[in-house]
C-alpha positions in Angstrom: 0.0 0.0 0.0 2.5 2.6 0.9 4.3 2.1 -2.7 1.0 3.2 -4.1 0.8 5.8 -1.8 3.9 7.4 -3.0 3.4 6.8 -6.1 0.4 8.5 -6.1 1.9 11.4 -4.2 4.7 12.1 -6.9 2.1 12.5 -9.7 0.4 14.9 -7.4 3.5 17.0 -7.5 4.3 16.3 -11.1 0.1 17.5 -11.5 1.6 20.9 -9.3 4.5 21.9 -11.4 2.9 21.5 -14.7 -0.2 24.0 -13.0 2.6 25.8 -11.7 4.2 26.2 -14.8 1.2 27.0 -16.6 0.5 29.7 -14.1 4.1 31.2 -15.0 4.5 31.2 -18.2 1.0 32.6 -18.8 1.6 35.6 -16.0 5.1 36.9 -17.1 4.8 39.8 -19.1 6.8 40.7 -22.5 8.3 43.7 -20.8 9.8 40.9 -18.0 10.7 38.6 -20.9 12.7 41.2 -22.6 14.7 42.3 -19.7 15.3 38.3 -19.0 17.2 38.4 -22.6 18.8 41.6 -22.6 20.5 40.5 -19.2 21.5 37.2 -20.9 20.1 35.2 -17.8 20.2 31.3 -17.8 17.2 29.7 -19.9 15.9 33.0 -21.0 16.6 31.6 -25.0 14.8 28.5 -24.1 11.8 30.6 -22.2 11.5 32.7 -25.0 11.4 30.1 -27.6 8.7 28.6 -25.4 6.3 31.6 -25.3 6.4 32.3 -28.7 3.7 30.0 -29.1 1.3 29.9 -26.0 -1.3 27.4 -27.6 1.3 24.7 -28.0 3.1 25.3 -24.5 -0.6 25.6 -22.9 -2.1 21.8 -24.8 1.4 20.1 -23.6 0.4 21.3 -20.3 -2.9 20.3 -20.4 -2.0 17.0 -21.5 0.7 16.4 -18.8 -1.7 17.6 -16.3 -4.4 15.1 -17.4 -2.1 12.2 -17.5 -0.6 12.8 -14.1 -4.5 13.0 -13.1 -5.8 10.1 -15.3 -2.8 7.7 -13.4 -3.1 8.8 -9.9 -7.1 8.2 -10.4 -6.4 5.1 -11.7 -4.0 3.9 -9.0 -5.8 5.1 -6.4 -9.3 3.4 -7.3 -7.7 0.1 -8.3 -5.2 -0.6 -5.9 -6.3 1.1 -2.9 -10.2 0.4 -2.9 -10.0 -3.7 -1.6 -6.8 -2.4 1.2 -9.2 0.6 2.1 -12.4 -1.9 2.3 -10.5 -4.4 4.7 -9.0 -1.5 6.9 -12.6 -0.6 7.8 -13.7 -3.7 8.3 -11.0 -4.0 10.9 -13.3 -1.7 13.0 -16.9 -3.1 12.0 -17.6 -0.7 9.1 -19.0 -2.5 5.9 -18.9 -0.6 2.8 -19.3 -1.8 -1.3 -16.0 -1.9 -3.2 -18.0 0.8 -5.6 -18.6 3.1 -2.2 -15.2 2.8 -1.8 -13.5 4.3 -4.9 -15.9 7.5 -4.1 -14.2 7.9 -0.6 -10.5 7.3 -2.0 -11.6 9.4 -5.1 -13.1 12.5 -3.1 -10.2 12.4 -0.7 -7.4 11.4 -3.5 -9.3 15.3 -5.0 -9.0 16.9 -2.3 -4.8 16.6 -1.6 -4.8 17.1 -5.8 -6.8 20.7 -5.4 -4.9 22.1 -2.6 -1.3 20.6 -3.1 -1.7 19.5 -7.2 -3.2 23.1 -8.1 -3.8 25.7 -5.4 -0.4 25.9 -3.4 1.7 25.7 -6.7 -0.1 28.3 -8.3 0.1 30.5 -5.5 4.2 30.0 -5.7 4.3 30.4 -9.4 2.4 34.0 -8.8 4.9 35.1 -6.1 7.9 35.3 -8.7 6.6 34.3 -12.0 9.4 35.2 -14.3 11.8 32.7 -11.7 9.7 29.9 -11.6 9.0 30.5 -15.5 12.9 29.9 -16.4 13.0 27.6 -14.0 10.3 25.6 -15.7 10.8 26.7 -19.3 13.6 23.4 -19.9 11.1 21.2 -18.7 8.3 22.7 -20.8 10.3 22.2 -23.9 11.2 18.7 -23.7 7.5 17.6 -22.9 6.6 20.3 -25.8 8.8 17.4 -27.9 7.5 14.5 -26.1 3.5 15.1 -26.3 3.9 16.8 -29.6 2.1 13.8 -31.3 -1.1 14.1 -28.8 -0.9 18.1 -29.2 -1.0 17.6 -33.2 -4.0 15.2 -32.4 -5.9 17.5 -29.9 -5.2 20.6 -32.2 -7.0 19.3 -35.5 -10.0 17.6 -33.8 -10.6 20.9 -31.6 -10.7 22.7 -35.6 -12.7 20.0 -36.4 -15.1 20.3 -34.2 -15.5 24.2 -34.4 -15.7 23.8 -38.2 -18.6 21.6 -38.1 -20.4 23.9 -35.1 -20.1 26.4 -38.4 -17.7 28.2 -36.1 -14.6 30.3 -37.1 -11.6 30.0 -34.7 -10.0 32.9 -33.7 -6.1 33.0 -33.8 -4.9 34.8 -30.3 -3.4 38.2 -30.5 -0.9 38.9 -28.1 0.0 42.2 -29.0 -0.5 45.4 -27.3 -3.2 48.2 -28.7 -2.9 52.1 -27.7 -6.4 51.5 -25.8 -5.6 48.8 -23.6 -2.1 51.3 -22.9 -4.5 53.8 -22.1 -6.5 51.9 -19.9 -3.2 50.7 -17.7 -2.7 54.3 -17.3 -6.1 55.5 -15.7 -5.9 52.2 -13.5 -2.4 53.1 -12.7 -3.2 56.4 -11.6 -6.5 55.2 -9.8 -4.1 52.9 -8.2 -2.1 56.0 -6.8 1.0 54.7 -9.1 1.5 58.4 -10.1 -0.4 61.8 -10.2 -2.9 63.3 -12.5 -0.4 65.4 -14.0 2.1 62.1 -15.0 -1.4 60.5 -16.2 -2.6 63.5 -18.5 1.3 63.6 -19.8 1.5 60.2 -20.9 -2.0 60.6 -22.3 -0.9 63.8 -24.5 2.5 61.5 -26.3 -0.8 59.6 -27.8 -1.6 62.5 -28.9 1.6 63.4 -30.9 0.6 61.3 -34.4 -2.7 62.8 -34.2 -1.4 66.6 -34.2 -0.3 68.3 -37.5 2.6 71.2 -37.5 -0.6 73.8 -38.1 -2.7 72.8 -35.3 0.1 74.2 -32.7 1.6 76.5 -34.7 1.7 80.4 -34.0 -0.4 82.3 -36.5 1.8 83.9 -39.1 -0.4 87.7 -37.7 1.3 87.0 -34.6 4.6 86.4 -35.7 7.7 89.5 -34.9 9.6 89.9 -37.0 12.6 91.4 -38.3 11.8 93.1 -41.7 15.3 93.8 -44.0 13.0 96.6 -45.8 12.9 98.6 -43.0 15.3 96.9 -40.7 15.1 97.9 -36.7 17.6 95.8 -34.3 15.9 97.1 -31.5 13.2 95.5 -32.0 14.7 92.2 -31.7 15.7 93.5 -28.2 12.2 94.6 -27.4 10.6 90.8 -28.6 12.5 89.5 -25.7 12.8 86.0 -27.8 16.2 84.3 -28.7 15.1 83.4 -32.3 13.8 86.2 -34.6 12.6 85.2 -38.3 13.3 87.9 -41.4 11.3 88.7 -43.7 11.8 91.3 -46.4 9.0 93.1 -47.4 6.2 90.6 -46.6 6.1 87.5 -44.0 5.9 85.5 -47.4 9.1 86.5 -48.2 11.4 84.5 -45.6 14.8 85.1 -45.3 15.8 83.1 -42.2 16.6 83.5 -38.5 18.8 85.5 -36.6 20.1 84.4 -33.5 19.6 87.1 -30.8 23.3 85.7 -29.1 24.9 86.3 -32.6 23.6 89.9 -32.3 24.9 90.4 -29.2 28.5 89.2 -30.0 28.4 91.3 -32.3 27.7 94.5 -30.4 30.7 93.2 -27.7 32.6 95.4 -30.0 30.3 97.2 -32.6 27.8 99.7 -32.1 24.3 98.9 -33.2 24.9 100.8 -36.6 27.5 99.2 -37.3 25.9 95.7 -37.4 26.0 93.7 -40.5 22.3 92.3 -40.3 23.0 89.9 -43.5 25.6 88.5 -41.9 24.1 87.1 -38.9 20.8 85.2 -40.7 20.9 82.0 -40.9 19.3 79.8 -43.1 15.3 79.2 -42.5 14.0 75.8 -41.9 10.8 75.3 -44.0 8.2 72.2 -43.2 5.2 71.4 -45.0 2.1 72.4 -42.4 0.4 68.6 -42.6 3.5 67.2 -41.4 2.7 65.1 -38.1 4.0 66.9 -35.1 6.2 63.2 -33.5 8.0 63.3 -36.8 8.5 67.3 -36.4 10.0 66.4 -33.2 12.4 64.1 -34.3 13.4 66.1 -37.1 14.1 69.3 -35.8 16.0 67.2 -33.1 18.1 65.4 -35.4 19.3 68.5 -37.3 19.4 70.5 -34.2 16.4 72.9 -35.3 14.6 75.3 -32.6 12.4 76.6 -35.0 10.7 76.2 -38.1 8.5 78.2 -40.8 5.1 76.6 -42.0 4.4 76.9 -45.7 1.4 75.8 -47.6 1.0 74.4 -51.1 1.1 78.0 -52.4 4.7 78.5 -50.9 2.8 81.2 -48.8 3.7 80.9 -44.8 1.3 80.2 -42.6 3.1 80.6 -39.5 6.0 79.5 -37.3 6.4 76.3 -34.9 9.3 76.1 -32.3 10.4 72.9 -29.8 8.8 74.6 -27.3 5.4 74.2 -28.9 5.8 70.6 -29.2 7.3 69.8 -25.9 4.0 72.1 -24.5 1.6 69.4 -26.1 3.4 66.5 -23.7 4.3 68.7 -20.3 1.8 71.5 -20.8 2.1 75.5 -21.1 5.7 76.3 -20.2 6.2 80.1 -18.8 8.9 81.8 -18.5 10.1 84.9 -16.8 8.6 87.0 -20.0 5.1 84.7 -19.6 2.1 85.5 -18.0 2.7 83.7 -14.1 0.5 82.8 -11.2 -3.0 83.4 -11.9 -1.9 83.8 -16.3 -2.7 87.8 -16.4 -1.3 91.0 -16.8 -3.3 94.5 -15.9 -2.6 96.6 -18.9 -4.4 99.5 -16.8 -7.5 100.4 -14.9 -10.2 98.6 -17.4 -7.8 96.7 -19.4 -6.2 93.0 -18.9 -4.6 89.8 -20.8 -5.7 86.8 -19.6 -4.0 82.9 -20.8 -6.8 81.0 -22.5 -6.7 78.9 -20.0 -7.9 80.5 -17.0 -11.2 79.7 -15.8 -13.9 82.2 -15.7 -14.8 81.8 -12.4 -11.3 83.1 -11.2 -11.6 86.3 -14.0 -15.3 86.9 -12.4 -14.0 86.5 -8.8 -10.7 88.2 -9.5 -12.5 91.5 -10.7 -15.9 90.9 -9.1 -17.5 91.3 -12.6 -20.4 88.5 -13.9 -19.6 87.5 -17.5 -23.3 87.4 -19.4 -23.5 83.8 -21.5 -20.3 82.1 -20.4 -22.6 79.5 -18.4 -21.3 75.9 -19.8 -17.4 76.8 -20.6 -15.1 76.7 -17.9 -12.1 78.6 -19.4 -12.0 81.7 -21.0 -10.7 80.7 -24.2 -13.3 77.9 -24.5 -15.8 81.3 -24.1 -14.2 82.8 -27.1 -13.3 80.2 -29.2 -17.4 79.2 -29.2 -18.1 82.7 -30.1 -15.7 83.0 -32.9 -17.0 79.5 -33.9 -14.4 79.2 -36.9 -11.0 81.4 -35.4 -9.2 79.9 -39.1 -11.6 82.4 -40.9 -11.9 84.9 -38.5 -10.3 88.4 -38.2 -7.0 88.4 -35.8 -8.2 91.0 -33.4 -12.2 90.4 -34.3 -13.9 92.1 -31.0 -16.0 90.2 -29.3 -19.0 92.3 -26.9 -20.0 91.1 -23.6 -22.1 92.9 -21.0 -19.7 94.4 -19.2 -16.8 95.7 -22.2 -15.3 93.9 -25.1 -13.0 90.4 -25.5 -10.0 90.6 -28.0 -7.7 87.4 -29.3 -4.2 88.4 -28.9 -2.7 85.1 -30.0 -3.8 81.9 -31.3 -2.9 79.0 -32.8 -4.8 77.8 -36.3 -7.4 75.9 -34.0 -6.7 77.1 -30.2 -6.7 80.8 -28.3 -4.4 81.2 -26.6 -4.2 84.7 -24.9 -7.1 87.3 -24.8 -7.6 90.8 -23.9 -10.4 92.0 -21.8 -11.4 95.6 -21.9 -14.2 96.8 -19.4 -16.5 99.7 -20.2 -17.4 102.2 -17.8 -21.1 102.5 -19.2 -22.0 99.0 -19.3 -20.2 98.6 -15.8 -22.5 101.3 -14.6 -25.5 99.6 -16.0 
């Protein structure tokens, strides 16, 4: 009896590292499975070759599994059922042979469930991508073994799902952009990282979806330096390190001029004395449908900073800088020349910019005003842009009248305000 019984206990553990195994192979993830390889760890060739085929590993499995059960079923109901009879009648208990086999099968379940399937699961999950190299050598010599009985179960299961007038499926393993997605709300539901990592990673999905002209800066907005009537100062006065030239019209590119070349060039000129020509470099020119991830890569590969938007007519439609693309991942960027803390600047006593972005309710609260029709838009560019209703067709500085003065776009990208002025009048104030 007690061969039987360990017998019977070693196909229990063989049933537990094959549901073990399954358990690891099937829970280790690609990202796990690449760093295995790229560290050159023991077995990680042989786990990989393993994986690359999960309905094969998973029916040798299955097969191993139901063997180890079939034979420990077998064993236990024929050779234990006439020694567990005569045991009980020992002590005055009668039972059928048939009665029996459901007593030594029940308990024979039991051990198989907890120590054949539960408790080697439970190991597998604690370290999956150990216990899957671990396994993986194992796997592939019983991939070789039961490969006849996995050929067999493979073209009956077709079989059968061709005659149900079914159409199997073949498994995808790979990754979509949604399912990405949907890791990163439940990583940031699972307190993983903030809001602001979660909307960042959601905006690099955004990158293929944004052409150059959606972000760019509206060619009306643009200052520049004009070599008709050329004026150093007022590349001072812009405050910006990259100034485009024009000559004659903002069609008429010239290039850029690098507000650190100007100034070592006035280390030992005066301002008249400035060759302008000299200092203009050649313009980089995109097409305005390009897609802004391959702008990105582009400008960083030929160590660009800015770039001039033409359409088919050769005519410019405006100008696009890293800035603006790195903005669409990490957000508005302001610097010291920016509008800060609350994104506004008093021009004077009825008169002030505000950022697109700021929400009416701190504009209302700020100047203890009521804005007339802005229920249903949080932001005061979202105000705007629904009263403009096409800001690609509209006039630059196109008024717009609210009860208490007037709203003006200052700056705007082909789809998106970005700063406004409001001016308040005294009458309607009064009113």
């Amino acid at each position: 009896m007690l061969p039987i019984l360990i017998l019977i206990f070693v196909l229990i553990i063989i049933n537990g590292f094959f549901a073990a195994s399954e358990m690891a192979l099937v829970s280790i993830k690609p990202s796990d499975l690449y760093r295995i390889k790229s560290q050159g760890i023991k077995n990680a060739e042989v786990l990989d070759k393993v994986t690359k085929d999960s309905t094969k590993y998973l029916s040798t499995i299955q097969v191993a599994i139901t063997f180890a059960g079939f034979l420990s079923s077998a064993f236990a109901g024929s050779q234990l059922s006439g020694d567990f009879v005569n045991l009980l009648g020992k002590i005055n208990i009668v039972i059928s042979d048939g009665l029996a086999v459901i007593i030594i099968t029940v308990i024979l379940s039991f051990f198989t469930l907890v120590l054949g399937e539960l408790v080697p699961k439970r190991i597998a999950m604690t370290n999956p991508s150990k216990f899957a190299l671990l396994c993986a050598p194992f796997i592939n010599v019983f991939m070789i073994i039961f490969k006849p009985f996995v050929w067999l179960l493979s073209i009956s299961t077709e079989g059968v799902i061709r005659l149900l007038g079914l159409k199997a499926k073949k498994a995808k393993d790979k990754i979509t952009e949604k399912q990405i997605k949907e890791m990163i709300v439940f990583g940031q539901i699972e307190g993983l990282y903030k809001t602001e990592e979660r909307d960042m990673m959601n905006r690099v999905f955004r990158l293929d979806d944004l052409s150059a002209d959606m972000i760019m800066t509206h060619k009306s907005d643009i200052i520049a330096l004009d070599l008709a009537k050329p004026n150093l100062m007022d590349i001072i006065d812009s405050r910006y390190s990259r100034i485009p030239v024009i000559n004659g019209s903002k069609d008429n590119i010239e290039g850029v001029i690098f507000v650190k070349d100007l100034l070592v060039e006035l280390k030992d000129k005066m301002i008249e004395e400035v060759d302008i020509e000299s200092l203009i470099r050649k313009p980089y020119i995109i097409d305005e449908n390009i897609k802004i991830n391959i702008l990105l890569k582009q400008m960083r590969d030929s160590y660009e900073h800015l770039a001039f938007i033409l359409n088919d007519s050769n005519e410019l439609e405006g100008i696009i800088t890293l800035e603006d693309i790195v903005e669409e991942i990490v957000g508005n960027i302001y610097d010291e020349h920016d509008f800060i803390g609350e994104h506004s600047e008093t021009i004077d006593e009825f008169g002030y910019i505000f950022d697109a972005e700021i929400l009416i309710s701190d504009i209302e609260g700020k100047l203890g005003i009521k804005i007339d029709s802005s229920e249903g838009f949080d932001t005061i560019g979202d105000f705007v842009q629904a009263k403009l209703k096409d800001l690609d067709k509209s006039q630059q500085h196109s008024l717009i009248d609210i009860n208490i003065g007037s709203l003006r776009v200052l700056s705007r990208t082909k789809n998106k305000v970005k700063q406004i002025e409001l001016k308040l009048d005294q009458n309607k104030l009064k009113d």
